[in-house]
C-alpha positions as CSV (number, residue, x, y, z in Angstrom):
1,X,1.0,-38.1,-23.3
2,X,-2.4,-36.3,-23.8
3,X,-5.9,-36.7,-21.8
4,X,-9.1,-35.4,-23.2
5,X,-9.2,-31.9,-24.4
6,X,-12.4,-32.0,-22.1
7,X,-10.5,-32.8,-19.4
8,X,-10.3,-30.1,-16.3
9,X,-6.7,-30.1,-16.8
10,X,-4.7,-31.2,-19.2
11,X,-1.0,-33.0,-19.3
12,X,1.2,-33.9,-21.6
13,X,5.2,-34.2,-21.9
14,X,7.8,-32.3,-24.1
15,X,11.5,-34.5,-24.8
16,X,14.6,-32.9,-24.2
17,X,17.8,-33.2,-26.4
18,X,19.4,-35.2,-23.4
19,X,16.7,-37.5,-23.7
20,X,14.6,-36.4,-20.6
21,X,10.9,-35.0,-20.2
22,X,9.8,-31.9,-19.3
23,X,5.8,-32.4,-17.9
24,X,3.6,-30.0,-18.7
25,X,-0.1,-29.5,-16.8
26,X,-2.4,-26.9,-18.6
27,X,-5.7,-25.5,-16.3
28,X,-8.4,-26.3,-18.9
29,X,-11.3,-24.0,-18.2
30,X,-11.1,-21.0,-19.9
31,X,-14.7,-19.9,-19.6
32,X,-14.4,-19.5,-16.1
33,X,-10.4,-18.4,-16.6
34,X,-9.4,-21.6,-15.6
35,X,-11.0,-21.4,-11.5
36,X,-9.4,-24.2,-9.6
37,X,-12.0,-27.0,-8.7
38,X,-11.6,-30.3,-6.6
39,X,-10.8,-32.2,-9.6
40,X,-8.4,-29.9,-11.1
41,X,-6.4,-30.1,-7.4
42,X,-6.8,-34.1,-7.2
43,X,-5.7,-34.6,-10.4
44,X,-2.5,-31.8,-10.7
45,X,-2.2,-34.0,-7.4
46,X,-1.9,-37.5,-8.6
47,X,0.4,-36.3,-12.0
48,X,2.6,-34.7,-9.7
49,X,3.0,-37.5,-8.0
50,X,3.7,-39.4,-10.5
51,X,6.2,-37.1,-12.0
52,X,7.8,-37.0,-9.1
53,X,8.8,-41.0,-9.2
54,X,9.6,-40.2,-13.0
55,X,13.3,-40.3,-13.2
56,X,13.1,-38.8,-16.8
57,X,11.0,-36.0,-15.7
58,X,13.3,-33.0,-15.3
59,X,10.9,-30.2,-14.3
60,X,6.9,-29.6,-14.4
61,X,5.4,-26.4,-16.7
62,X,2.0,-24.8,-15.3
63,X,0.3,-22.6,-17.0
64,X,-3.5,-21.8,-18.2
65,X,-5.4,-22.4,-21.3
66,X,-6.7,-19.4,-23.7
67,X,-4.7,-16.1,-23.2
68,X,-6.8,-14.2,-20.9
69,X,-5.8,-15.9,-17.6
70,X,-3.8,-18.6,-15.8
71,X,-6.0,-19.0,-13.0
72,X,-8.4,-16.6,-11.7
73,X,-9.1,-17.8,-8.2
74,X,-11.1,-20.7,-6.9
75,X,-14.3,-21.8,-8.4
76,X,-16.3,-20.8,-6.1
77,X,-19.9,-21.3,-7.7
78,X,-20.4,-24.7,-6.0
79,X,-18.8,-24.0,-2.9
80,X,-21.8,-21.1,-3.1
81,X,-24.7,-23.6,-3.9
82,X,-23.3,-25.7,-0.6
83,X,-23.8,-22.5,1.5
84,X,-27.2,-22.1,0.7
85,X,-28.2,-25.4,2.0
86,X,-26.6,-24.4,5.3
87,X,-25.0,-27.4,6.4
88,X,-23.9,-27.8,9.7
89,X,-20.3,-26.6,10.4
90,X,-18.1,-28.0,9.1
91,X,-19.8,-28.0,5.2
92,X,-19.0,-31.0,4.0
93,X,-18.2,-29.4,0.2
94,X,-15.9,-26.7,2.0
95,X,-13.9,-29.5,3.4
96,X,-13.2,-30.8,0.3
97,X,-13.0,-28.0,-1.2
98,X,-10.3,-26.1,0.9
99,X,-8.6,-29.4,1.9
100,X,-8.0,-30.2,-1.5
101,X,-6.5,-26.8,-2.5
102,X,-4.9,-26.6,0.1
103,X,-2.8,-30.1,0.5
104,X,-1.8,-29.1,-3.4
105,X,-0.3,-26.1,-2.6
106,X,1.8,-27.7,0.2
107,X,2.6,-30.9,-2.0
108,X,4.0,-27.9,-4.6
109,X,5.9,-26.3,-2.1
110,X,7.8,-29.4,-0.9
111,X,7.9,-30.9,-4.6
112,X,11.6,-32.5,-5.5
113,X,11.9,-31.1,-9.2
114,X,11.2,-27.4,-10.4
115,X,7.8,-26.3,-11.0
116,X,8.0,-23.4,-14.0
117,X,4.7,-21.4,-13.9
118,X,3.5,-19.6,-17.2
119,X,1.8,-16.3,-15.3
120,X,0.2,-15.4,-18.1
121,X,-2.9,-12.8,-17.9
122,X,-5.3,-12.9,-14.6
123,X,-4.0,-14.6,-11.7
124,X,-6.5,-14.4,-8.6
125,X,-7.3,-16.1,-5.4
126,X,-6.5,-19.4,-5.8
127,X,-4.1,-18.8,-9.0
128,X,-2.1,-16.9,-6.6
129,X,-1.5,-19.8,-4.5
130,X,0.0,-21.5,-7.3
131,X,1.7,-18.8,-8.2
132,X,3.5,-18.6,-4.7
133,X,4.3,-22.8,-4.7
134,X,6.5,-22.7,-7.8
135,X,9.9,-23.1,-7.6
136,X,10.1,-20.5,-10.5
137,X,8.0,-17.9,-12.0
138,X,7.5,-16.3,-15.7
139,X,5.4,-13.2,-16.1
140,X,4.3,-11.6,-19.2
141,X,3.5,-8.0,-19.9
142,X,-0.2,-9.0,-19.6
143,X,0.2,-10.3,-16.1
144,X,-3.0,-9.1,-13.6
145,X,-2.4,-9.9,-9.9
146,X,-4.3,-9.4,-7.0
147,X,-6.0,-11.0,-3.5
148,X,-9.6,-9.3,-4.1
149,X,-11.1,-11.5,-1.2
150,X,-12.2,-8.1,0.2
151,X,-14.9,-7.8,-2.4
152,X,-16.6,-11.3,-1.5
153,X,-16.3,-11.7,2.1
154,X,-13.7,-14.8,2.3
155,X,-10.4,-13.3,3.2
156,X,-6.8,-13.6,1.4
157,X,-6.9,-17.5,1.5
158,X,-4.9,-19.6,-1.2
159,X,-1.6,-19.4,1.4
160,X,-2.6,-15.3,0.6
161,X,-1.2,-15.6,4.9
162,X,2.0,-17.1,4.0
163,X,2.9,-15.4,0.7
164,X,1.8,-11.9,1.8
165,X,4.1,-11.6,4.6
166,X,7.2,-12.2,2.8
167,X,6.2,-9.1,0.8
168,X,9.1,-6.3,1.6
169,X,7.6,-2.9,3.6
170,X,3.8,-4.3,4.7
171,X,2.9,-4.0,1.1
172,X,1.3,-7.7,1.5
173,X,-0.9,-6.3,4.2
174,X,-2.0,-3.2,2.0
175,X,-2.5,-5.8,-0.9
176,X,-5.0,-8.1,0.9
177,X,-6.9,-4.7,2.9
178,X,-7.5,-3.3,-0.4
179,X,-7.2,-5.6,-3.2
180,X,-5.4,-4.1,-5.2
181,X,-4.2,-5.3,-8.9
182,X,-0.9,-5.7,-9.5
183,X,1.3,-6.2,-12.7
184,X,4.4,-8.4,-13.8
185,X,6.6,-5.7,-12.1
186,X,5.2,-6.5,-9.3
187,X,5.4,-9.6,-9.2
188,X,8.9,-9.1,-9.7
189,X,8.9,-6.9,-6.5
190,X,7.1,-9.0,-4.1
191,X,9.0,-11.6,-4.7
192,X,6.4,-13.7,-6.3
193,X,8.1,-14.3,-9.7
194,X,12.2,-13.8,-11.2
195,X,11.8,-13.6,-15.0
196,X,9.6,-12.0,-17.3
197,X,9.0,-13.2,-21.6
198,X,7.1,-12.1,-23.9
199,X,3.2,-13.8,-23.9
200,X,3.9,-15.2,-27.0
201,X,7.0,-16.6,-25.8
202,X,5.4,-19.8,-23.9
203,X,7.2,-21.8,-27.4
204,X,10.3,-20.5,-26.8
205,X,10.4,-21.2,-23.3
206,X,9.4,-24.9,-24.2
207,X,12.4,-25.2,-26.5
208,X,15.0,-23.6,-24.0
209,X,14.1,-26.1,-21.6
210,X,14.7,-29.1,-24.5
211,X,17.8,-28.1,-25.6
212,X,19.1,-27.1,-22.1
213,X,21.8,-29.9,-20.7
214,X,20.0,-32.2,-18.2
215,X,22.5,-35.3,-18.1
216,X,24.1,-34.2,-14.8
217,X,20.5,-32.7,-13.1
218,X,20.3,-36.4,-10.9
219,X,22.4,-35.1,-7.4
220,X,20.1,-34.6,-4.7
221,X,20.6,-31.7,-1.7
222,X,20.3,-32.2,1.8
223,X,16.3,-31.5,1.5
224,X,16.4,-34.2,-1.0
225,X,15.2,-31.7,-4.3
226,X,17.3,-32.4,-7.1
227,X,19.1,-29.4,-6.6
228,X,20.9,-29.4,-9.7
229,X,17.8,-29.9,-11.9
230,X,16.6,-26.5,-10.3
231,X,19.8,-24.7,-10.9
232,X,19.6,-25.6,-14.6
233,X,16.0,-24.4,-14.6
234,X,17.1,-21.4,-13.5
235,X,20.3,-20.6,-15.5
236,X,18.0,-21.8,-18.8
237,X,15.3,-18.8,-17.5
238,X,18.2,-16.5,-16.7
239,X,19.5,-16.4,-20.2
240,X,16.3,-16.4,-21.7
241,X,14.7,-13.8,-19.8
242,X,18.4,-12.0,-20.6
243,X,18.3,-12.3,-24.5
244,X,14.5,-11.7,-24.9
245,X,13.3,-8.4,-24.9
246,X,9.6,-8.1,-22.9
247,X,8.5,-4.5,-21.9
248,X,6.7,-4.3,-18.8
249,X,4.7,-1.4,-17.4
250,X,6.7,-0.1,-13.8
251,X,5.8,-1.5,-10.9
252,X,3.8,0.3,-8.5
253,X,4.5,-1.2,-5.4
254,X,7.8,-0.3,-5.8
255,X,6.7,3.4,-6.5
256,X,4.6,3.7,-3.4
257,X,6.7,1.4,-0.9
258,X,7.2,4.0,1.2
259,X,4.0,5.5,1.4
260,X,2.3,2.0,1.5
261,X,4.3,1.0,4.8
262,X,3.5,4.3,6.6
263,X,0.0,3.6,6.3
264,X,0.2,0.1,6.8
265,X,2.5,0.4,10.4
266,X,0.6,3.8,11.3
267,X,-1.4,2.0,14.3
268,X,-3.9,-0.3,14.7
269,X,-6.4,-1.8,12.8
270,X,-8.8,1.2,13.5
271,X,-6.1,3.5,12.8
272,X,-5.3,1.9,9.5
273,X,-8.5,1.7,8.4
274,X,-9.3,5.9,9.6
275,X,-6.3,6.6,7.1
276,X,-7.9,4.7,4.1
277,X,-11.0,6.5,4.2
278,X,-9.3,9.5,4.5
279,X,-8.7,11.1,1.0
280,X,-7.2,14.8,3.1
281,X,-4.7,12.6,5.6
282,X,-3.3,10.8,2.4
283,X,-2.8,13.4,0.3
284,X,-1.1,15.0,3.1
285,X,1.4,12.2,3.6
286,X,2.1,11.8,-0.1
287,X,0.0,14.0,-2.8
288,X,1.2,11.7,-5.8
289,X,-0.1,8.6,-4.2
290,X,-3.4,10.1,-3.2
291,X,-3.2,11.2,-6.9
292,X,-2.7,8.2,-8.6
293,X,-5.6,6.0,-10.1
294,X,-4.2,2.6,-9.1
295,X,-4.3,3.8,-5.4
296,X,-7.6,5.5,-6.1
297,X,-9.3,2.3,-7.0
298,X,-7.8,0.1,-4.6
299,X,-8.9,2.8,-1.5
300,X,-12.1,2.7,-3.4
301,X,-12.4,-1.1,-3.7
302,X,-11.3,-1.5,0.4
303,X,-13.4,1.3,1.6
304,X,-16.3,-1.2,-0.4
305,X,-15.3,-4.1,0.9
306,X,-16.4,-6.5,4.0
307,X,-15.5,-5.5,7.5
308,X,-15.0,-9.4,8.7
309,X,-12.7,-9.3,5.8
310,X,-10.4,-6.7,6.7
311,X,-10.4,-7.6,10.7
312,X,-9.4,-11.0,9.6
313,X,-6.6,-10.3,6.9
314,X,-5.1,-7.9,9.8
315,X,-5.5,-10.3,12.2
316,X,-3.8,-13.1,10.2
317,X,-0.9,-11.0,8.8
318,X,0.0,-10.7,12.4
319,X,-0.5,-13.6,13.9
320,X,1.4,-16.4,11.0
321,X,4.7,-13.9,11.2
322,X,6.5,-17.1,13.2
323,X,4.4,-20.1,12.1
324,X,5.5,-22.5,9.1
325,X,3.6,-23.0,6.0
326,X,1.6,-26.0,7.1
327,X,0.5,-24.5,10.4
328,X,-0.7,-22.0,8.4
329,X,-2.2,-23.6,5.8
330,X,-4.0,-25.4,9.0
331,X,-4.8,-22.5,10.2
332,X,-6.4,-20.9,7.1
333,X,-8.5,-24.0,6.3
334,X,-10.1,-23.6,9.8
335,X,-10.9,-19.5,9.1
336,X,-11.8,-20.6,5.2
337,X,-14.3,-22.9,7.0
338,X,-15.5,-20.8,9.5
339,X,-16.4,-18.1,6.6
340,X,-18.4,-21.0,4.4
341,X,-20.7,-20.8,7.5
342,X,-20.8,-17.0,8.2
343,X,-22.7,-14.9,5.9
344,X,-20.6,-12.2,4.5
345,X,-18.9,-14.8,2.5
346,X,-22.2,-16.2,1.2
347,X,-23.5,-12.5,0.8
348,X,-20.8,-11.2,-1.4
349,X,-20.5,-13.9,-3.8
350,X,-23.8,-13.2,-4.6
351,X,-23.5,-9.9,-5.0
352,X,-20.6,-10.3,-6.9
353,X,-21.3,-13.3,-9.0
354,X,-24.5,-14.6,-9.0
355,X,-26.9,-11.3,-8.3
356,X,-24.4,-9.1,-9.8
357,X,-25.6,-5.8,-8.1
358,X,-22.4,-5.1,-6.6
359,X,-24.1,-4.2,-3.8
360,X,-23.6,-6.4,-0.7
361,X,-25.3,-6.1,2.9
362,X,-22.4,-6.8,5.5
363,X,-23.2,-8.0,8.8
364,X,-21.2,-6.0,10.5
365,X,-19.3,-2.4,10.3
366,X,-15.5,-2.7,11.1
367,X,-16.6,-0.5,14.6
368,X,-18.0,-3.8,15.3
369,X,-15.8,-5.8,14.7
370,X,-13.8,-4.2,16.9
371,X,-16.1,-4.3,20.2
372,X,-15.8,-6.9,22.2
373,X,-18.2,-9.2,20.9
374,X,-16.7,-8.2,17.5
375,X,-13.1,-9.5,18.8
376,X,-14.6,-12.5,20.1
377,X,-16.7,-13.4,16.4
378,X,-13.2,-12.9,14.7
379,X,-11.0,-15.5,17.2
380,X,-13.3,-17.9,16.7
381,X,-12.8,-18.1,13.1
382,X,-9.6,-19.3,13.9
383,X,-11.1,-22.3,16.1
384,X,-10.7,-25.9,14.7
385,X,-14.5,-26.4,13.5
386,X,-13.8,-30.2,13.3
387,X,-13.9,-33.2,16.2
388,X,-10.5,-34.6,18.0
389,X,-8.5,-36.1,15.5
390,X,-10.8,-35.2,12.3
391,X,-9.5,-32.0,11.1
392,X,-8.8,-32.3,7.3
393,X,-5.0,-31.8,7.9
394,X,-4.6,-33.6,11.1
395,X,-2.4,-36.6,9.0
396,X,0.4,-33.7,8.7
397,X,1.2,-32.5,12.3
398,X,-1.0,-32.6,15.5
399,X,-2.5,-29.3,17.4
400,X,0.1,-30.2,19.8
401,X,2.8,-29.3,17.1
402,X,0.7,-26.2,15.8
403,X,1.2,-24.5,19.0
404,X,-1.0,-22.5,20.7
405,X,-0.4,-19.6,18.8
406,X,-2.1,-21.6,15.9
407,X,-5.4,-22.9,17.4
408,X,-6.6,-20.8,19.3
C-alpha cells in the first residue's frame, strides 16, 4: 500500500514472517521538516483508524521524510495568515487547527496496538507531541529536542502540559521557560523515549519487526490494548537497541538535575525568573552550569523570549499536576486559542518566520504580567472562548467532568 509521493503523508505496509503487517506512516514535507498541518493530522487520523480494525496490523512505524527532521513543530504559516485577518474569537482556522492536533494526539495515546516513532533529527512543537503519544520511542545520535514556544509567543502546546510534568526534578518546567534543545540522551532521561539506533538503522529496525514472532500478539488487557503485541514490540527494540552499537552525546539534563530543580522550586514565578537573569546568583549556586554553553543559550533564549509566554507555561505546569490528559488537552486548546487572538503570538512568528529580524515587540514585561491586571489577562486564557456546548472537544467529556480546576 502506497499513496502519492505528493501526498502530506505517506503510508504504506511492511509483511512480517508470521504473516502480519507492520503500517508505516511517513510525514512528507521535508521542506518545511515535515510541520504538522490539518491534513497531515486528519489523515494520520483516518489510517490509524483503519489500522486499528486491521487484525493483521501488528504495530504502526512514524517517522519523517529526508534526514534532517521528524517533525519540527506545527505549521504555523497559515495559522499566521488567519491572524492577520483578525477574526473574531474563536478563529475559525485555529479551531481546526488545534482541534485537529490535538484529538490526534489523544487518539495516539489511547491507540490499541504499539505506535514505534523513528525520532530521527529535529523534533519541535508539535513533533514533540507525537513524540510523547507513542507507545515506544527510538532516538538517533542526531536527535534535536526542544519546546521553543518561548521564542514565538504561543506557549508549550502540543500536550508540552502533560508531557513536561512527568519530567523527573522540574526539568520540564526549565525546558518550556527556556527552550532549551535537548539530545537523544535526553530523551532517554525525561522519559520521552527507551531505545536509541543508529540513523541509518531505520532498515534494520523494519526487518527486526518482520522477523519478530507475532502469532500469539491477539490477547487483549483489561484496557483492551493488545498487550502482548506491545510486549513483543518492546522485547524486538530491547534486543536491538542491545546488540546495535549507537553513540550518543551525554545527556545534560541529567548533568544539571540538580541545579535545574533548585532554580526551578526556588520561589515564585518572579523569583524564578530574578535567578535566570542573573548570571552572578547562578554561578554562585553551581559555577559549571553557569559555565556551560547549553545553559548559556538556553538563559539567553528565555531572557529573549515573551513574558505572556513564560507567565503561562508556569502557570500551566502548576495547574494540570492532578488533571488527566484530555482535560488538559481541553484545557490547552482554550489557552492555544486564546493566544491566536492575542498579539505576542502573532508578533513573534513574524519576527521569527516571516520578518526574520528576530526582534519582536512584546506587549507586556513579565512585571506586568504579574500586576493585577496582568494576573487577570493570563486566567482568561484559560476561559472556554467557545458557546455552551460548542467547544471543539465538548463530544469527549463535559465542563462538568473538567472540574473547576480546568475552566476557570
Amino acid at each position: 500500500m502506497q499513496h502519492s509521493d505528493n501526498a502530506p503523508v505517506l503510508f504504506a505496509t511492511h509483511s512480517t514472517n508470521s504473516g502480519h503487517v507492520i503500517g508505516e506512516m511517513t510525514l512528507n514535507a521535508p521542506k518545511s521538516l515535515n510541520a504538522l498541518s490539518v491534513d497531515m493530522c486528519q489523515l494520520m487520523s483516518e489510517q490509524l483508524t483503519q489500522w486499528q480494525n486491521d487484525d493483521k496490523v501488528m504495530a504502526v512505524l512514524l517517522r519523517g521524510s529526508g534526514d534532517k527532521a521528524f517533525c519540527a513543530g506545527g505549521d504555523i504559516r497559515k495559522l499566521y495568515d488567519s491572524m492577520l485577518d483578525n477574526p473574531p474569537l474563536p478563529n475559525p482556522y485555529a479551531t481546526d487547527f488545534f482541534g485537529s492536533e490535538y484529538a490526534l494526539y489523544r487518539q495516539m495515546h489511547f491507540y490499541n496496538k504499539p505506535i514505534i516513532l523513528w525520532g530521527n533529527g529535529i523534533i519541535m512543537g508539535g513533533g514533540m507531541g507525537l513524540m510523547a503519544a507513542c507507545s515506544h520511542r527510538v532516538v538517533t545520535e542526531t536527535t534535536k529536542f526542544a519546546m521553543p514556544e518561548i521564542s514565538i509567543g504561543l506557549f508549550p502546546d502540543a500536550s508540552g502540559s502533560w508531557f513536561l510534568q512527568r519530567m523527573p526534578a522540574h526539568t520540564g518546567l526549565f525546558l518550556g521557560l527556556t527552550g532549551a534543545l535537548c539530545n537523544a540522551s535526553d530523551a532517554q532521561f525525561a522519559s520521552l523515549a527507551e531505545y536509541a539506533l543508529p540513523s541509518d538503522g531505520y532498515q534494520n529496525l523494519i526487518d527486526a519487526l518482520a522477523q519478530a514472532d507475532w502469532q500469539n500478539s491477539s490477547s487483549k488487557d483489561a484496557d483492551g490494548l493488545t498487550s502482548d503485541a506491545r510486549h513483543i514490540t518492546s522485547q524486538c527494540l530491547a534486543t536491538l537497541s542491545q546488540n546495535t552499537a549507537v553513540e550518543l552525546k551525554p545527556s545534560k539534563l541529567a548533568q544539571h538535575w540538580q541545579t535545574i530543580k533548585a532554580l526551578m522550586v526556588s520561589g515564585g514565578l518572579q523569583h524564578i525568573d530574578a535567578l535566570l537573569h542573573d548570571d552572578d546568583a547562578i554561578a554562585k549556586l553551581d559555577s559549571q552550569f553557569a559555565e556551560d554553553k547549553w545553559t548559556q543559550r538556553a538563559l539567553a533564549t528565555y531572557r529573549a523570549g515573551c513574558p505572556v509566554t513564560a507567565a503561562l507555561t508556569y502557570e500551566l505546569y502548576h495547574k494540570v499536576k492532578d488533571l488527566s490528559l484530555e482535560q488538559i488537552l481541553y484545557l490547552e486548546a482554550n489557552v492555544a486559542v486564546h493566544c491566536a487572538d492575542n498579539p505576542d503570538f502573532r508578533e513573534g512568528v513574524r519576527a521569527l518566520l516571516i520578518d526574520k529580524d528576530k526582534n519582536p515587540s512584546w506587549s507586556r514585561s513579565l512585571q506586568d504580567c504579574l500586576s493585577d491586571e496582568g494576573r487577570a489577562y493570563i486566567a482568561n486564557h484559560f476561559n472556554n472562548p467557545y458557546p455552551d456546548g460548542e467547544h471543539i472537544f465538548a463530544d469527549w467529556l463535559g465542563e462538568q467532568a473538567l472540574g473547576a480546576q480546568a475552566v476557570r
